[in-house]
N, C-alpha and C positions, 0 to 999 in steps of 0.2 A: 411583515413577511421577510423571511430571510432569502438573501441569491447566492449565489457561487460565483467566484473571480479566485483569480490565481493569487497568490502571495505575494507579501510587496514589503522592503524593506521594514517600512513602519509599521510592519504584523508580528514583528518575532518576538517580541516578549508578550503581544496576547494568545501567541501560537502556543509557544512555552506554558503560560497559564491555563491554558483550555486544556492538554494535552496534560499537564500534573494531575489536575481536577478529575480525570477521565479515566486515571488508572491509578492504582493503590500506590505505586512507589512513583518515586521522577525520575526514575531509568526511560524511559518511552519518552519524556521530554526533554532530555539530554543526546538522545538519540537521532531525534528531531533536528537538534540545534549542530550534532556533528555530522548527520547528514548534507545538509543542508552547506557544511565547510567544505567536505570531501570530497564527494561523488558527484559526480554528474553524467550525467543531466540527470534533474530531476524532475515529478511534477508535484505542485504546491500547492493545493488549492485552498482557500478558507469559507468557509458559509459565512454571512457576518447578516446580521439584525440590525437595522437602525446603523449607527457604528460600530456597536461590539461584535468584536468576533466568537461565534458558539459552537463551531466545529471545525478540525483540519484533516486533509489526508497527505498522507506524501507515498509517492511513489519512487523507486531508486532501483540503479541496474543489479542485477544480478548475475553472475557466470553461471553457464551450463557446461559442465566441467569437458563431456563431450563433443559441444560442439560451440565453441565460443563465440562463431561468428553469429549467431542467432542472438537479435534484438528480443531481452527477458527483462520486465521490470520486477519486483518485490513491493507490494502492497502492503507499506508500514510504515508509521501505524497511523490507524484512523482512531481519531478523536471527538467527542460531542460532549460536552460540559454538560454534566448531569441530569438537572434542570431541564435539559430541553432533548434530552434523549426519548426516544422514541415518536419523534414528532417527522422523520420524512426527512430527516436533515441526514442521517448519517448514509441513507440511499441515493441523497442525491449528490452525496458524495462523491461514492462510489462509481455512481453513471457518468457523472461528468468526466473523473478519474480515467475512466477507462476511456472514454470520448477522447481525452486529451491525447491516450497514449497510443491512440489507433492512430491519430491525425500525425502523431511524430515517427509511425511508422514499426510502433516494438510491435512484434509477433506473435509475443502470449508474454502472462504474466501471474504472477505467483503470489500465494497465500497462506499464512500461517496465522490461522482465526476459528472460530468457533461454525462447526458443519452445520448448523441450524440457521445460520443467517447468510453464507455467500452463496449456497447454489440460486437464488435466484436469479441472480446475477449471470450464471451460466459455470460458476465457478465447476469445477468435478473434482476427484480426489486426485493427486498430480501421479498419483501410482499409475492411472490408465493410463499415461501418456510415459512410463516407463521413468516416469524422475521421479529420485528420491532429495530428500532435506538434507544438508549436511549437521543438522540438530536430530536429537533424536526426538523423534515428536510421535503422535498418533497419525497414524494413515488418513484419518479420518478429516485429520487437521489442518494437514497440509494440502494445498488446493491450488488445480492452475484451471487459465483459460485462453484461447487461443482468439488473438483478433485476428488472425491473418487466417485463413482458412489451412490447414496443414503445415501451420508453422512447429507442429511440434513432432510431428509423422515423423517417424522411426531415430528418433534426438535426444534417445534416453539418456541418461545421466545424473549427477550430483547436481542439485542448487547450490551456487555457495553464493552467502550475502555477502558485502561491504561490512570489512572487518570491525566496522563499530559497532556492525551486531553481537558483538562479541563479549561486550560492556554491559550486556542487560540482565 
């Protein structure tokens, strides 16, 4: 059975590998790896089995072009090595994910993923809450959720990522 723990120096080249494995090109694990130099804070977590690691997620700040003092992460990207997708590993990801970033205090946090898998999560279209992407994306796409109860109330604005989003 796999657990969740945060990342730890001696995970980055099987973060790197999980994270190529998991998307068609290795922009998302290069992204990973410049995150991870850059930005912070961030949060890191890895699923790991026995010793290998089979899923990561990372979370990273984001600006709300309106209103910068509000705590906003960006949820990207989450990873699960093939193999073992669809097994509860990339939810419990996500749950812990967000656990970690309520406990550090961020307010709401953002998504640029596929609409059929985040609302469970509580995710909604980040339109309702008056913010748009600075990517031109589908509405539908892009997706926030608020830890903080009215963290996002009347805070419309641009998302803008950490310019090594820039690279993908």
């Amino acid at each position: 059975m796999w657990v969740i723990r945060g990342e730890s120096a001696d995970d980055e080249a099987a973060i790197h590998r999980v994270t190529a494995a998991a998307f068609e090109t290795p922009a998302e694990a290069k992204l990973v790896d410049a995150l991870r130099q850059q930005a912070a804070p961030i949060v890191s977590l890895v699923a790991q089995d026995s010793r290998v690691i089979v899923g990561h997620i990372l979370f990273s700040p984001v600006a709300l072009s309106a209103n910068p003092g509000i705590k906003v992460m960006g949820l990207a990207p989450m990873a699960v090595i093939p193999e073992r997708q669809r097994q509860g590993i990339g939810t419990a990801l996500v749950c812990a994910g967000l656990e970690e970033c309520r406990e550090m205090g961020v307010g709401a946090v953002v998504v640029l993923g596929h609409p059929s898998y985040y609302p469970r999560f509580g995710f909604r279209p980040a339109s309702r809450f008056g913010l748009r992407c600075e990517f031109d994306v589908e509405d539908s796409a892009f997706m926030a959720i608020e830890l903080q109860a009215g963290a996002l109330d009347r805070r419309p604005g641009v998302v803008r990522y950490h310019p090594a989003f820039g690279n993908l």
